[in-house]
Backbone as JSON, one array per atom type, in Angstrom:
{
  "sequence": "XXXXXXXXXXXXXXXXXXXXXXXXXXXXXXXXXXXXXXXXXXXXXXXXXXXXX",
  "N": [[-21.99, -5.0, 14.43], [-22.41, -2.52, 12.23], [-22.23, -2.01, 8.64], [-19.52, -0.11, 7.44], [-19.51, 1.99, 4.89], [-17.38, 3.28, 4.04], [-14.71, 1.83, 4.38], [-15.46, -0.63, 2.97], [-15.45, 0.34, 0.38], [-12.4, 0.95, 0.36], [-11.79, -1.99, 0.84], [-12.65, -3.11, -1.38], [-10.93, -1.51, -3.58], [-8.56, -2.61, -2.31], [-8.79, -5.29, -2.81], [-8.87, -5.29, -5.55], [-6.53, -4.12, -6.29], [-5.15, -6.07, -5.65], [-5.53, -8.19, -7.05], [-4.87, -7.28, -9.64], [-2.24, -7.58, -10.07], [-2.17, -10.29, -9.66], [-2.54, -10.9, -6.97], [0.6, -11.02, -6.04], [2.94, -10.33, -3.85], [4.79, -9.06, -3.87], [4.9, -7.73, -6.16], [2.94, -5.78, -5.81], [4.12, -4.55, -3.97], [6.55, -3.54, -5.19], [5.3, -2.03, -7.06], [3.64, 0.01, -5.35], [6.23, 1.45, -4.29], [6.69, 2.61, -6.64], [4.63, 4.18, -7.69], [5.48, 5.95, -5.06], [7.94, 7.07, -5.78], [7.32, 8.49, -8.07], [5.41, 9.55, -7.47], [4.23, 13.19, -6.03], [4.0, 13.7, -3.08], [4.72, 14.02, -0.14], [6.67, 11.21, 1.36], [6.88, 9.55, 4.6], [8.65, 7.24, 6.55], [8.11, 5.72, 8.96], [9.69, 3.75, 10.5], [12.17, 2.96, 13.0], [15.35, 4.01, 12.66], [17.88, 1.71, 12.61], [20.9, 1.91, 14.93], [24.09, 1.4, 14.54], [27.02, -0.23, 15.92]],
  "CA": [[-21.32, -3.84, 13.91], [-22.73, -1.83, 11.12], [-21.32, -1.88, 7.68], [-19.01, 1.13, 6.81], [-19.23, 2.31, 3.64], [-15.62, 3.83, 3.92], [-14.46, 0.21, 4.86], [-16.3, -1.18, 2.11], [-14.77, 1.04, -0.81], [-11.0, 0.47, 0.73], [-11.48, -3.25, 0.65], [-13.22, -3.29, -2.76], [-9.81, -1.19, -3.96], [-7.26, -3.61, -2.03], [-8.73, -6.12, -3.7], [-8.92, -5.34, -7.1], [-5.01, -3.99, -6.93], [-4.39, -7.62, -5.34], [-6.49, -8.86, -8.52], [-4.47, -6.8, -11.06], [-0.92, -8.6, -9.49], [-2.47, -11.78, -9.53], [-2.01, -11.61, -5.4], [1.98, -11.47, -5.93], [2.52, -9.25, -2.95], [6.03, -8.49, -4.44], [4.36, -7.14, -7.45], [2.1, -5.19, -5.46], [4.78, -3.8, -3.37], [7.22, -3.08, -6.33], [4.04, -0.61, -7.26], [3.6, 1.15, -4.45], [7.14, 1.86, -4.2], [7.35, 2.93, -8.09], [4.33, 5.11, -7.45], [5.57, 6.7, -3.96], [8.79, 7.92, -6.41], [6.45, 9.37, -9.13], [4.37, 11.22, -7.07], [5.0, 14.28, -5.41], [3.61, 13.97, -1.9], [6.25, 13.44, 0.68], [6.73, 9.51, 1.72], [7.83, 9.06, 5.83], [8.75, 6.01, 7.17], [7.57, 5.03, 10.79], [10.66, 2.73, 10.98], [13.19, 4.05, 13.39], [16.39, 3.4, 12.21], [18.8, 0.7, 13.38], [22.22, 2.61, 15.18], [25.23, -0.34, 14.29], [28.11, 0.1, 16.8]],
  "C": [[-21.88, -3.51, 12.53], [-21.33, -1.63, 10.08], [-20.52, -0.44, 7.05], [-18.4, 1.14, 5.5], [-17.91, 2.79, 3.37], [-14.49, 2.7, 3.8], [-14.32, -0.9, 3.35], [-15.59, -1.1, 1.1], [-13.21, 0.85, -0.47], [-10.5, -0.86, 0.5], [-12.0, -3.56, -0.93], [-11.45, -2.43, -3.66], [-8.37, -2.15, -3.9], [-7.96, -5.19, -2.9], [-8.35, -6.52, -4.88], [-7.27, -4.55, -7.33], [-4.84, -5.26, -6.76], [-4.36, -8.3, -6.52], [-5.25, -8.3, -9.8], [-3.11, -7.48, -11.04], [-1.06, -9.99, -9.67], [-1.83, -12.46, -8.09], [-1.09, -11.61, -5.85], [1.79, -10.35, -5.02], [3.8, -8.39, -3.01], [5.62, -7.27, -5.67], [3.7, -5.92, -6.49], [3.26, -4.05, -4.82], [5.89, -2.78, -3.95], [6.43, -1.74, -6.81], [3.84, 0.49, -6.93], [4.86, 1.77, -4.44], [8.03, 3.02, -5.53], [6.74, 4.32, -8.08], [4.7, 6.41, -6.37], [6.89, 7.63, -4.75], [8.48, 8.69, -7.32], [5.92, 10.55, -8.53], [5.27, 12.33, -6.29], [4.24, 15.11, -4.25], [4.85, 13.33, -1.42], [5.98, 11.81, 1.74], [7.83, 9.65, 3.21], [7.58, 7.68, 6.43], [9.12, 6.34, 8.73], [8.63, 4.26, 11.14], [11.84, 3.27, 11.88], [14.68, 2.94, 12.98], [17.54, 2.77, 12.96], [20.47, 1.69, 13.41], [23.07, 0.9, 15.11], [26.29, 1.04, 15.14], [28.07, 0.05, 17.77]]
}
């Protein structure tokens, strides 16, 4: 399989956020979650939601 440069630059990114956390994946996630409320693109979750009853 040929190397994809698209691939390449994605994993060179997930890295170096992992890197800036020091790998905590709490930290990392805390992040994303801080940024997804900052910005102002719309955030959907894939999760379907649990019916109780």
């Amino acid at each position: 399989m040929k190397d994809d440069p698209i691939v390449e630059e994605i994993r060179k990114i997930k890295e170096a956020r992992a890197e800036r956390f020091a790998y905590n994946i709490r930290a990392i996630g805390e992040d994303l979650r801080k940024r997804e409320k900052e910005g102002n693109r719309k955030v959907v979750s894939l999760c379907r939601e649990r019916k109780t009853g």
